[in-house]
N, C-alpha and C positions, 0 to 999 in steps of 0.2 A: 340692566340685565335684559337681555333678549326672550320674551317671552316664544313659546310652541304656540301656534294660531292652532285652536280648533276647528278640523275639518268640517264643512258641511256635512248634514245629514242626507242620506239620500235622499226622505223626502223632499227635502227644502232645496235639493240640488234639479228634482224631478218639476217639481211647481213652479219654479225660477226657469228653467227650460222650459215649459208649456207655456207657461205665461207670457215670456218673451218673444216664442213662436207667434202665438197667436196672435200678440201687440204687433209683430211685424209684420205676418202675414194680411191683418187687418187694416192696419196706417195702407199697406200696402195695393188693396185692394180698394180701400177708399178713396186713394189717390188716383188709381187708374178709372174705376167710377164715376168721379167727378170730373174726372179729365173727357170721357166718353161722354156722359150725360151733359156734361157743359155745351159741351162740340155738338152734341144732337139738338139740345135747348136750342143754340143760336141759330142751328141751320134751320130747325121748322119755326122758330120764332121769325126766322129774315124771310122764310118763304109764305108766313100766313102776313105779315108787313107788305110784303110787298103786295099778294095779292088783292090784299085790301085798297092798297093803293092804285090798283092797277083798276078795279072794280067806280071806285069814288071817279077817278079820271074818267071815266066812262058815263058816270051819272049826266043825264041832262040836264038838272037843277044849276049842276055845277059848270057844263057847256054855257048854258044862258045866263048864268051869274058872270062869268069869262066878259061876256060881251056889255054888261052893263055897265053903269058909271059908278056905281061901288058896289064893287065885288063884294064887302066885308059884309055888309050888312044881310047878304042872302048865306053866304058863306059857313059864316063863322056859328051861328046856330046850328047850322046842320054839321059842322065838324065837328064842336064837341059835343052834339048827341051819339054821333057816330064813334067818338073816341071812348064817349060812357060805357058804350055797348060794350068793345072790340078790347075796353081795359088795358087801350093804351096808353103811354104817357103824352103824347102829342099827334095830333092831324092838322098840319102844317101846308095852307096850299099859297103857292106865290104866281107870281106874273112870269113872264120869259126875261125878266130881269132880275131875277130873285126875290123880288121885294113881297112881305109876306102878305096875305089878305086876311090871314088866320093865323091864330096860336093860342098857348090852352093860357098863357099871361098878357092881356089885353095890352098892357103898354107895349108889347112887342109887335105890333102889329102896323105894318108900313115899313116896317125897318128890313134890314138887309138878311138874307137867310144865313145861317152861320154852318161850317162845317167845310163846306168846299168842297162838295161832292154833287153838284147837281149838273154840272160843264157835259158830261155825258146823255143826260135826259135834254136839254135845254135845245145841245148845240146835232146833236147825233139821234134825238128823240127815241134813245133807249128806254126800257124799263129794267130796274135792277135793285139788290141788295149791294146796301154799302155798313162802313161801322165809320163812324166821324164823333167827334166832339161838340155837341150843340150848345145852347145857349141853356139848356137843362144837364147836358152832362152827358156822358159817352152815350151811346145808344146804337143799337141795330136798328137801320131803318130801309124802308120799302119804297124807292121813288120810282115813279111811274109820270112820264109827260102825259098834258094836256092838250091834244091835238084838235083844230078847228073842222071843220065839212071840209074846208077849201085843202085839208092837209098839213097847214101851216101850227106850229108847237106855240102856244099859246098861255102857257103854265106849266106847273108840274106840281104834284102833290108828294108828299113825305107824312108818310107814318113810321113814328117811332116809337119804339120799347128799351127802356133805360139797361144797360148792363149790371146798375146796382140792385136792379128787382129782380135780373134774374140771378145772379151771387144770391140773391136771398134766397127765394126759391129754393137754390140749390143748397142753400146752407139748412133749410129745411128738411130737405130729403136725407142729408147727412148727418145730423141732427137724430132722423130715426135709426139711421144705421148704426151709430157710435149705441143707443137703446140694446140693439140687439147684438152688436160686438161685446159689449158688457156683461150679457148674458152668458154669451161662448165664454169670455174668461171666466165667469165663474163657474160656468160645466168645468172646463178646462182646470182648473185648479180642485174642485171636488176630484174629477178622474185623474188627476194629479195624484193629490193623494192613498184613493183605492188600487191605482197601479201602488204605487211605492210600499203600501202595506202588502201587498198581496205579490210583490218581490222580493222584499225582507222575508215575508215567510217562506218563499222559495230559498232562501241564502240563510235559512236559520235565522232570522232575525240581526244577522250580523250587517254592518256599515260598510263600505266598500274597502275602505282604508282598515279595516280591522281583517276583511277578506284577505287583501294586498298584504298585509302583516302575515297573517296565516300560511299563507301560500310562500313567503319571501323564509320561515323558519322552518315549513316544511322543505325548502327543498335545502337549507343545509343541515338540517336532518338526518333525508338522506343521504348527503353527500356523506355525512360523517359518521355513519351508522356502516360497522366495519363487514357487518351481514348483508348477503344479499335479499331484496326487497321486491316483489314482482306483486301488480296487482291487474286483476281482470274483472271485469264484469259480467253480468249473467250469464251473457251467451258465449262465455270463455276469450272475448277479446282484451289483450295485454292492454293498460291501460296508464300503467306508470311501472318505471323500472327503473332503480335505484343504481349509481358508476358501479359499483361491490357484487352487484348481480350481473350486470358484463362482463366485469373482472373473471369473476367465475365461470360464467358461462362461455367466457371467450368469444362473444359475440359484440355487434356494434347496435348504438342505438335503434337504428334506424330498420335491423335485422328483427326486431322486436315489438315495438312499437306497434297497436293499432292489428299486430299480428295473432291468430289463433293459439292458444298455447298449447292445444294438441299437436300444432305443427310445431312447434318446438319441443316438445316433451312429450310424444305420442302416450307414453304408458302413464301418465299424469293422474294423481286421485283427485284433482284440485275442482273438478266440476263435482265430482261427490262430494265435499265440502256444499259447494253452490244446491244441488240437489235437494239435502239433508238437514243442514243449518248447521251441522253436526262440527267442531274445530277438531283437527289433528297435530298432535304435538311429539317431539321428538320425534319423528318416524324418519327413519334409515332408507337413503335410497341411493343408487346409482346415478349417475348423470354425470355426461362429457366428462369420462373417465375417471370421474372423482365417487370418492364415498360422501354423501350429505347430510347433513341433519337436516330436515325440514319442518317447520309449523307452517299450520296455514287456518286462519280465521275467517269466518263469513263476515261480511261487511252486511247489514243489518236497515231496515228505515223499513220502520212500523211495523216489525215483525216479520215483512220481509226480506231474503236475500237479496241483495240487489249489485253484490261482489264478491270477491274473495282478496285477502292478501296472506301473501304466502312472503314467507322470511325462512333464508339457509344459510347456511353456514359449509364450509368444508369442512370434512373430520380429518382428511389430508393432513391440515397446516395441526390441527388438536393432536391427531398420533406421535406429524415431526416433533412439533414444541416437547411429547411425552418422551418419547424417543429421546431426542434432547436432553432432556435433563438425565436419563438413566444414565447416558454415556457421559455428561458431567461427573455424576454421581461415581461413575465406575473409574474415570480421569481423579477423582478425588481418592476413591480406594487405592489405585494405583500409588499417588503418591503418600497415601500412608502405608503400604507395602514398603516403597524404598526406604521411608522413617524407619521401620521397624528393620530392616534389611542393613541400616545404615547403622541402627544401635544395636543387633547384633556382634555385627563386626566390632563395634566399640567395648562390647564385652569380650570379645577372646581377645584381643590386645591387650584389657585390663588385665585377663586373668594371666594371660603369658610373664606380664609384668610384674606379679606377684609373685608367679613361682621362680622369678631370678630368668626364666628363659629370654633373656632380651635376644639372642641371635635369632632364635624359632621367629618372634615378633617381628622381628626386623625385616627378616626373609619375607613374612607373611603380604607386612605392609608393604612392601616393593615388589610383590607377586598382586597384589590386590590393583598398588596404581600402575602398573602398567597395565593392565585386563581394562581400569577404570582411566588410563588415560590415550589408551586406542582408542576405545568408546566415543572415548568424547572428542580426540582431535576428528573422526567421524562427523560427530553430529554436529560439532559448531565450528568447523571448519570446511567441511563440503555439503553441509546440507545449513543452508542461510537463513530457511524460511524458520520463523520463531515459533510457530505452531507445528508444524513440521516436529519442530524439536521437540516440544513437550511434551506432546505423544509419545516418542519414542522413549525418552528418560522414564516415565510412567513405566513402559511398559518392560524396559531393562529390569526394574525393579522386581516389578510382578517375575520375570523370569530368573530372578537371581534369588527369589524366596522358595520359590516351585524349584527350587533347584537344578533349572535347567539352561542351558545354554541359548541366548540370543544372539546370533551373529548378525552384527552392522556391515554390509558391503564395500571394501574398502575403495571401489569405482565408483561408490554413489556422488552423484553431487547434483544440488538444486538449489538455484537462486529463492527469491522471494516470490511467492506464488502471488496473483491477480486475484481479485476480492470476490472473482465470481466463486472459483474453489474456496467454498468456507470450510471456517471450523468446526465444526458441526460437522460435515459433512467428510471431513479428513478423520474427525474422530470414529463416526460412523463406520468407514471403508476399514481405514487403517485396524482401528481396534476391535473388531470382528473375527477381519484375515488373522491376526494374532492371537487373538482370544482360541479360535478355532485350530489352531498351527499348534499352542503350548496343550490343549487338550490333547491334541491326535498325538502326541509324544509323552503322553504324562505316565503310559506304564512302561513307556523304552527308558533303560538306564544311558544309552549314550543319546540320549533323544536328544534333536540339535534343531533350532529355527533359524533358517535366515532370509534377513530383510533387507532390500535394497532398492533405490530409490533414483530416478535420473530425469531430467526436465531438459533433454536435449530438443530443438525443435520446436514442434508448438505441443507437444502433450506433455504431459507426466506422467512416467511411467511408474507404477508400482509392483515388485515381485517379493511376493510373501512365501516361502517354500519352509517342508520340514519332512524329516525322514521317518515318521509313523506311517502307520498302515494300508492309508489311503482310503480307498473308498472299494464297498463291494462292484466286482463285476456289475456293470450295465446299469450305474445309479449316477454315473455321473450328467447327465440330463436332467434330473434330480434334484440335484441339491439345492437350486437356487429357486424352488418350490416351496412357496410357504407351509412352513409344519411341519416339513420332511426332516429326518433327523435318522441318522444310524446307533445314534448311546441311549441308552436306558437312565430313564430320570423318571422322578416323581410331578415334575414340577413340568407343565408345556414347553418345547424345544422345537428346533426346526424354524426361527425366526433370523439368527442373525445373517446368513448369507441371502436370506431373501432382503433381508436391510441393504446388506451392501447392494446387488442388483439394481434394486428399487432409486438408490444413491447414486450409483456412475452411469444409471439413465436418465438423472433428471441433468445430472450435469454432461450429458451426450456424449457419455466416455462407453469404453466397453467392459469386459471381464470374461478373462479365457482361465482354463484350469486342462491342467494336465499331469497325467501320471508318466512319469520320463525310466528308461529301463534303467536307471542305479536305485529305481524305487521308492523318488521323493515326488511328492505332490507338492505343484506347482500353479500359485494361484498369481496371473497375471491383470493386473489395470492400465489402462488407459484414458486419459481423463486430457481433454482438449482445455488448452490453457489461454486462450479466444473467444470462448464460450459466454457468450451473453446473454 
C-alpha cells in the first residue's frame, strides 16, 4: 500500500534552503579564495625567491668563493644560514655546469642540479621565477646567475619554497575560514527559524500545503455557491469575486477585479459596513435592473476592519420560481375544474337514464361530442406542441364550468415549439390573457373568448380576444403597470398583465392590445422562436 509522504514543514523547508545557500554560497567563496590567495602566495613567494636570489648572487663572499678551489666549503655555511633566516626550503648555488656546491642534504652536493630550468640563467644570464620538480619536491624557485668582473656567467643560485608548505599555509587560512563559515550557518539556521515562526504567524499558523488546501476549496466554493459573492478591502477595492456575481452583474472578470466598487455600484452601503463594523442583512436593493437581496459582513483581525464580504442573490429568479409554482397551482385547479366539469356531465346522462329519457341523453351526448370533438381535432391536431395543449384543455375546462364559451381558432396551427419558449412561461402569457378575457365576460350572458394560436415564420403568435367591456377611456397605456386594475377586490390585483409584459420581454417578443370597432378587446403576442 502506497503510503501519503508528509509534507515539509515550513520551517524545515526554510533551514534546509538557508542552510544550503549559505553551504553553497560558502564552498563557493572558499574556492574562489583559495584560488586568488593561492595565485597571490606563489606570485610574491616567486618574487621574494628570486630576489633573494638575485641579492646572494651579488654577495662578494659568494664572488670569491666562485673563484676558489672549493666553493663548498665557503659556500655552503653561509647558504644555509641564509636559508635559516629567509625560511626557505633550499639555497642551491651551482657552477655554469650545474653541478651543485650547496644544498640543505650534504650528499647532494657535487651532484647534478635537478629540475631543468637553469638553461636560461646559465646560457642567456637571466634572472627569473620558474616552478620545477627538484630533488625535495615541486617548488617555486628564484634563479638568478652568477656573473664574473670580466662579465662572463660563472654560477647560478636557486632559492626554493616547496608548493607543499604553501597548500599548508593555505590550508591554514582555510582552516579559519571553514571557523567562521560555521558560525554563519548557525546565525543562518537560528534566523531560519525566527523568519519561519514569525511567518507562520503572519499565515495564522498554518503550513503552506494546508494554505494550498485552503485556497484550492475556497475557490470551489465559490464556484459552487449559487449567490453572488464580492469581497473588498478597506479602501473599497474588489478583491475576489465569485462566477454567480458576474453572472448577475452581467460583468467579466477582469471588469471587476482590483476595481473600486463605488465605480461599480456608485449608491453602495458597503463602505458603511467597512466604517461601522456594523453587518447588513437582507437589505433590498436595485442593481443592473434586477431586484437583490444583499448581506454584507465586515471581515475582521483584531477588532479591526480590514474588509467587507458582501453576498446576493437575485429576487428576480425567487418571484419567477414563486410565480411558478402559483401558475402550476392554478394549471392544477384548472384541471380539477375539467374533473368536476367532466362528472357533472356524467350526472345528467345518469339522471337522463333513469328517467327512461334515452333520446334527450342520446341527443345530449352527440351535442356535447361534437363541441368536444371540434375542440380537440384543434388542439391535437393543429396545434402539436404538448404544452401548448395542456394549457389550453385546462383552460376549456375552467371555461366550460364558468359557463362560458372558449372558442379555439380553427386556422390555428403550431408545430413543436424550441426549448427557449418554456413552460412556465407559456403558462404565465397564455393563462393570464385567459384568466383576464373569461373575467371581462363573466357578467355578459353571450360572453364569448377566443383564442388562436399560429407559429408561421420565426415567431409565435398569440391572439386572445373577448367581447366584454373593455377597458375605460385612456387606460389602456395602463394596464400593463403593476397594480393597476379596473375590478374591485379585497385581495391586491393589477399583477397579471404586468406578468405577462415582464414574460414576452424576457423572451424578446412583444404584446399589443387593441379595442377593434365590433367592440372586442384584442390582446396580441409575439414571441420570437430564435430566441436564445
Amino acid at each position: 500500500m502506497r503510503l501519503n509522504k508528509k509534507p515539509l514543514r515550513l520551517q524545515t523547508k526554510l533551514i534546509i534552503l538557508i542552510v544550503t545557500l549559505l553551504i553553497g554560497i560558502i564552498v563557493l567563496i572558499c574556492g574562489v579564495f583559495f584560488y586568488l590567495e593561492m595565485k597571490e602566495l606563489k606570485a610574491n613567494t616567486g618574487k621574494r625567491a628570486l630576489q633573494i636570489a638575485k641579492t646572494i648572487s651579488y654577495m662578494p663572499e659568494v664572488q670569491e668563493a666562485m673563484g676558489s678551489e672549493n666553493p663548498s666549503t665557503t659556500l655552503q655555511p653561509l647558504t644555509l644560514k641564509i636559508q635559516q633566516e629567509i625560511d626557505a626550503q633550499f639555497v642551491v648555488i651551482g657552477n655554469n655546469q650545474g653541478l651543485r656546491y650547496t644544498h640543505p642534504d650534504f650528499d647532494k652536493i657535487g651532484k647534478q642540479m635537478v629540475g631543468g630550468d637553469n638553461i636560461r640563467a646559465l646560457e642567456d644570464g637571466k634572472a627569473y621565477i620558474s616552478e620545477a620538480t627538484g630533488s625535495l619536491g615541486l617548488s617555486i624557485r628564484g634563479k638568478a646567475p652568477i656573473v664574473s668582473e670580466d662579465g662572463m656567467v660563472i654560477g647560478v643560485v636557486s632559492v626554493g619554497f616547496l608548493m607543499e608548505n604553501l597548500k599548508s599555509r593555505m590550508e591554514e587560512k582555510l582552516a579559519e575560514i571553514s571557523l567562521i563559515a560555521l558560525l554563519a550557518i548557525n546565525i543562518g539556521v537560528v534566523g531560519g527559524y525566527l523568519l519561519a515562526r514569525n511567518i507562520r504567524k503572519d499565515i495564522l499558523d498554518l503550513e503552506p500545503h494546508e494554505i494550498a488546501s485552503l485556497y484550492r476549496e475556497r475557490n470551489a466554493i465559490l464556484e459552487s455557491v449559487k449567490e453572488g459573492i464580492i469581497a473588498v478591502d478597506s479602501n473599497g477595492n474588489i478583491t475576489m469575486v465569485n462566477p454567480s456575481a458576474l453572472d448577475i452583474l452581467d460583468l467579466r472578470e477582469e471588469e471587476l477585479l482590483h476595481k473600486q466598487i463605488t465605480d461599480i455600484v456608485p449608491d453602495t452601503d458597503i463602505m458603511e459596513v467597512a466604517r461601522t463594523g456594523h453587518a447588513q442583512e437582507n437589505k433590498e436593493i436595485y442593481l443592473s435592473d434586477k431586484d437583490i437581496i444583499v448581506n454584507r459582513i465586515p471581515i475582521k483581525e483584531k477588532e479591526t476592519v480590514v474588509g467587507v464580504v458582501s453576498s446576493f442573490r437575485d429576487k428576480t429568479d425567487m418571484k419567477k420560481l414563486l410565480h411558478t409554482l402559483a401558475e402550476v397551482k392554478k394549471y392544477s385547479e384548472e384541471l380539477r375544474a375539467q374533473t368536476h366539469e367532466f362528472t357533472n356531465k356524467l350526472y345528467v346522462i345518469s339522471g337522463m337514464l333513469e328517467l327512461g329519457k334515452f333520446q334527450e341523453a342520446l341527443d345530449w351526448i352527440q351535442k356535447e361530442y361534437r363541441i368536444n370533438q371540434a375542440q380537440n381535432d384543434i388542439i391535437f391536431e393543429k396545434i402539436k406542441d404538448e404544452k401548448l395543449q395542456a394549457i389550453l384543455l385546462g383552460k376549456l375546462a375552467v371555461a366550460s364550468e364558468r359557463k362560458k364559451l372558449l372558442q379555439l381558432d380553427e386556422e390555428s396551427s403550431v408545430q413543436v415549439l424550441p426549448s427557449n419558449i418554456k413552460f412556465s412561461s407559456l403558462v404565465a402569457i397564455i393563462g393570464n390573457l385567459l384568466d383576464n378575457a373569461l373575467d371581462a365576460v363573466e357578467e355578459k350572458e353571450d360572453g364569448m373568448v377566443s383564442f388562436s394560436a399560429i407559429d408561421y415564420g420565426n415567431d409565435l403568435i398569440l391572439e386572445i380576444s373577448d367581447n366584454g367591456p373593455g377597458f375605460p377611456v385612456g387606460t389602456i397605456d395602463l394596464i400593463f403597470r403593476k397594480g393597476y386594475t379596473t375590478k374591485q377586490a379585497d385581495q391586491p390585483r393589477g399583477f397579471g398583465l404586468a406578468i405577462v409584459k415582464k414574460e414576452v420581454e424576457q423572451l424578446e417578443g412583444t404584446v399589443e392590445v387593441q379595442r377593434t370597432p365590433v367592440n372586442t378587446t384584442v390582446f396580441t403576442v409575439y414571441l420570437p422562436k430564435n430566441y436564445l
